[in-house]
N, C-alpha and C positions, 0 to 999 in steps of 0.2 A: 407526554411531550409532543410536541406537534413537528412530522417528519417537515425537514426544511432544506432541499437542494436549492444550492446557491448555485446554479448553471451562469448567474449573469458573469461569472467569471469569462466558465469556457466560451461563451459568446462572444463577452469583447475581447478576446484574445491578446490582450493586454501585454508587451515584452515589457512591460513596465514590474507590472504584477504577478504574470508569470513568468517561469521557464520551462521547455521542453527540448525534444531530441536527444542528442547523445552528448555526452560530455566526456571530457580524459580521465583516469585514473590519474596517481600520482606516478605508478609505472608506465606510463604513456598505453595502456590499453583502454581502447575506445570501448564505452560501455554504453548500452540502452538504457534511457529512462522512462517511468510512466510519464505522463502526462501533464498539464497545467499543476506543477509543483510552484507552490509560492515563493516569489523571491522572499531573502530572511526579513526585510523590512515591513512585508506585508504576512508572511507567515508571525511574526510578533506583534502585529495590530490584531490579529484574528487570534491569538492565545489570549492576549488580553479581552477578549471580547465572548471567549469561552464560559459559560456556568460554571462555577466551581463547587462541586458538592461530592460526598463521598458514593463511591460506587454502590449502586442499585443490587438487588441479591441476583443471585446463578439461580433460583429456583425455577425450575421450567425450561430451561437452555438445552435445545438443541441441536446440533447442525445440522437435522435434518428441516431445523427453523428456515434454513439460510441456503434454499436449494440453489448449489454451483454447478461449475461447469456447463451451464446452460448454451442449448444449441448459438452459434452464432451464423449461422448460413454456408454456404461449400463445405459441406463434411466437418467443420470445424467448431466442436465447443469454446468457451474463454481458456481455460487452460490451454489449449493447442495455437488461438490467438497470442498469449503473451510469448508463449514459447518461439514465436518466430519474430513477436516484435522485437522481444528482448536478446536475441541470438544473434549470432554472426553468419552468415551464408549458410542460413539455415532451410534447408530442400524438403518437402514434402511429399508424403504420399500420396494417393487417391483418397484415402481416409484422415488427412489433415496430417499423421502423426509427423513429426520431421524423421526422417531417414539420414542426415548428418546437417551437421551445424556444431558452433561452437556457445557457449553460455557462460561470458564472465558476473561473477560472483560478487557484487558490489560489498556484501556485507561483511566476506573475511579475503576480497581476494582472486578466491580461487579459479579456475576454469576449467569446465565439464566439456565434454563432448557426446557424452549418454545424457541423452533428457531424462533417464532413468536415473540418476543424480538431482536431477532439479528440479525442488519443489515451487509451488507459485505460489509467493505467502500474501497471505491479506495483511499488510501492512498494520492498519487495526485490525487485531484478530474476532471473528464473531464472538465468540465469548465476550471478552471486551465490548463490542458494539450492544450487546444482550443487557451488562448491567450497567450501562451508561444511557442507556434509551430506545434501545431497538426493540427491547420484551413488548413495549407497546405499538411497533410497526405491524401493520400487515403481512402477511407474507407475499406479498409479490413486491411489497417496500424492502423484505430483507434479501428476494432473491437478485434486484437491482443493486443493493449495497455489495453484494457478494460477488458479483459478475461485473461489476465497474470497470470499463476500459476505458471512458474518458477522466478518472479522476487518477492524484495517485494512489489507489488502493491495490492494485495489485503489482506485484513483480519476480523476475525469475531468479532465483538464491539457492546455493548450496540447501541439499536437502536435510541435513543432522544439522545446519546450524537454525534453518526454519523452525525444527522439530524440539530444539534447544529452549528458543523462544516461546512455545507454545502460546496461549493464552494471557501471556505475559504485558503490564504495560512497560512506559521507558525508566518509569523509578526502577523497575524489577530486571530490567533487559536491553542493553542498547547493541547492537552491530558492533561484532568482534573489532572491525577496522575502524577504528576512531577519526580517522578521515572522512565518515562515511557520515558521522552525529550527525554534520550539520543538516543533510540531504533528510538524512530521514526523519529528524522531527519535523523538518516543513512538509515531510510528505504526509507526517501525521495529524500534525497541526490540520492540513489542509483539508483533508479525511473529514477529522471532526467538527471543523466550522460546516462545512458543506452539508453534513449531516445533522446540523444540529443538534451533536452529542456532547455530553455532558464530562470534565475533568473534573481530578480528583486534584488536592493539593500538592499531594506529593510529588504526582505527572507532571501537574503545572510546573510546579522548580525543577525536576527533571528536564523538562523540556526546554524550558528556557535558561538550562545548566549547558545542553545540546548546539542552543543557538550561539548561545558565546562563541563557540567553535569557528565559526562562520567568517 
């Protein structure tokens, strides 16, 4: 499958088509989000426009496919990047690490204050990206997919509920808060058009079980 970044998104920066920054909870806690997440009207033009076929094998998977955490300049890898976008007066060290901040939990909730609580989940899990199209990427195509900071592919979550999810797609897995569907199938949605990666049927009605929400 031919790798396919649709940046003409983040280019036109579109408030039509996208959205970004921070948004409220339903408890009025102001929370971070990645990036050029699709509104739902355009996240449902882009699921409809997904391949639909069954998932590709695990054979040959990985994550050492999918080198993360890659440098990002000032002492700072992508994880120590999300970790302060996605955080509340979150302070660093000389080595990137944060030293305090706070990190609400979009997916059940919750809020850390140890980053040693918060995992950085790839919203599409590598796995996942491996048998939907990425087995044929290069690796320095999977180690962009993996390090994504201007898509939504990454964000800062409760870490047993990341670890809950594993590998998992949204037929199999959705965010404990159900508040939360709607965000993250556009975040996923978004993920896969961009990538030109491939749904399965059951995602697909999952997903667009998700958008209903909205």
């Amino acid at each position: 499958m031919a790798f396919a970044f649709r940046r003409a998104l983040t280019v036109l920066g579109s408030t039509v088509l996208l959205t970004t920054g921070v948004s409220a909870a339903s408890s009025g806690t102001a929370m971070a989000e990645p990036p050029n997440i699709p509104s739902p009207s355009t996240a449902a033009s882009m699921l409809s426009q997904l391949t639909v076929q069954p998932d590709g094998s695990q054979d040959g998977y990985d994550r050492d496919k999918f080198p993360h955490w890659s440098n990002q300049g000032d002492n700072c890898n992508t994880r120590e990047e999300v970790l302060k976008r996605d955080g509340s007066g979150v302070q660093v060290g000389n080595d990137c690490y944060p030293t305090s901040g706070s990190w609400y939990s979009p997916y059940d909730g919750a809020t850390w204050s140890d980053p040693a609580d918060v995992d950085i989940d790839h919203v599409v899990p590598l796995a996942e990206a491996w048998r939907t199209g990425a087995s044929s990427w290069t690796q320095s195509q999977r180690e962009a997919f993996a390090n994504d900071l201007n898509s939504p592919q990454l964000i800062a979550v409760t870490d047993n509920v990341n670890q809950s999810k594993g590998d998992k797609g949204p037929e199999e897995w959705k965010p404990p808060s159900q508040a939360y569907w709607c965000t993250y199938s556009r975040m996923w949605i978004g993920v896969k058009y961009e990538y030109g990666l491939t749904t399965s049927s059951d995602e697909k009605a999952a997903l667009n079980d998700m958008l209903a929400t909205c």
